[in-house]
C-alpha positions in Angstrom: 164.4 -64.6 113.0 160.7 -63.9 114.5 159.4 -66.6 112.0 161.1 -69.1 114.0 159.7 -68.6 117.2 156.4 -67.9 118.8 154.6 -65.1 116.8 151.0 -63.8 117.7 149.3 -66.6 115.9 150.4 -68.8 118.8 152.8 -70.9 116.8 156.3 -71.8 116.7 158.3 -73.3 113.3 160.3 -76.3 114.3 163.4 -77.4 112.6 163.3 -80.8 111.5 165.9 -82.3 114.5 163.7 -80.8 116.9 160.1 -82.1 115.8 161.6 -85.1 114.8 162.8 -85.6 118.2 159.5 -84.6 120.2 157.4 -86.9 117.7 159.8 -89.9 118.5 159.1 -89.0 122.3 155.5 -88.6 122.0 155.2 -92.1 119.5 156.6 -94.0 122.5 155.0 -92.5 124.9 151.3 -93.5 122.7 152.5 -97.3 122.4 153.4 -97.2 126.6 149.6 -95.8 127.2 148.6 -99.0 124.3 150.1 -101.3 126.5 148.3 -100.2 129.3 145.1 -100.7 127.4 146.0 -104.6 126.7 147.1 -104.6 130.3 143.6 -103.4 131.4 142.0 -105.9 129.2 144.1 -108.4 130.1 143.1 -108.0 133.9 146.6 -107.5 135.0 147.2 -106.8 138.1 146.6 -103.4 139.7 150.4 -102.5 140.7 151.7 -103.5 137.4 149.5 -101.1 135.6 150.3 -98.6 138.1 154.2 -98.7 137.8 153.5 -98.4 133.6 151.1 -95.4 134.1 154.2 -93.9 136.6 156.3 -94.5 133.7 154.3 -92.4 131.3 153.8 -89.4 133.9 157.6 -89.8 133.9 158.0 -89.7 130.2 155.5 -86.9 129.5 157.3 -84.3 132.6 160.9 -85.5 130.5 159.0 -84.3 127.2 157.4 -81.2 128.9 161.2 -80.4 130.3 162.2 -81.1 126.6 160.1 -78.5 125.2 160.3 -76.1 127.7 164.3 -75.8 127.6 163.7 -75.8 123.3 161.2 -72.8 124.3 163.4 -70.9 126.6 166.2 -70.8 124.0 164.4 -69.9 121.4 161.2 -68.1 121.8 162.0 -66.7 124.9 165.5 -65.3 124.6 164.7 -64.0 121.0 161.2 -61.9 122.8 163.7 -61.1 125.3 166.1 -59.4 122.8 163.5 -57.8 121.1 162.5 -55.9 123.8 159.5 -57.8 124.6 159.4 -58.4 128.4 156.1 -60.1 128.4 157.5 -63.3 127.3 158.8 -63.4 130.9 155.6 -63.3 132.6 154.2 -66.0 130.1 157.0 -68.0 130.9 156.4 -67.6 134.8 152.6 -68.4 134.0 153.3 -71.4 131.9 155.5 -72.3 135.3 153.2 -71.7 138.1 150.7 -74.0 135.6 153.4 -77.1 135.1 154.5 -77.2 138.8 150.5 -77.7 140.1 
């Protein structure tokens, strides 16, 4: 089951559902930060563009909450049954770095 989860080469295997769903995120999330472009160009006006680049920081902490629930379940509870107790102080780290 380790080849499904984060090994020492820093990666992590995704099933199809899952990376499928993160790309669909991440696809709509590039096409908001587009439109902000044209809005920039445009000369729209300042609080418009602000409410749209709110609306990306929002959909970028859903996706990070996304992935961060996907890693839990997977890479951390598998390190955790193995015996490998770091994978709690990465996940504390990776924590104190997402709630700056």
């Amino acid at each position: 089951m380790r080849d499904k989860c984060c090994n020492t080469k820093r990666h992590k295997k995704r099933d199809s559902a899952e990376q499928k769903a993160l790309l669909v995120r991440l696809k709509k999330i590039e096409g908001q930060v587009r439109g902000i472009q044209k809005m920039v160009e445009n000369d729209a006006y300042c609080p418009d563009i602000l409410i749209q680049v709110s609306a990306i920081i929002s959909a970028l902490n859903s996706f990070n909450k996304s992935l961060l629930s996907c890693h839990i379940h997977s890479c951390v509870a598998e390190d955790i049954k193995s015996g490998k107790d770091e994978a709690i102080d990465e996940l504390c780290s990776v924590l104190q770095k997402l709630m700056k």
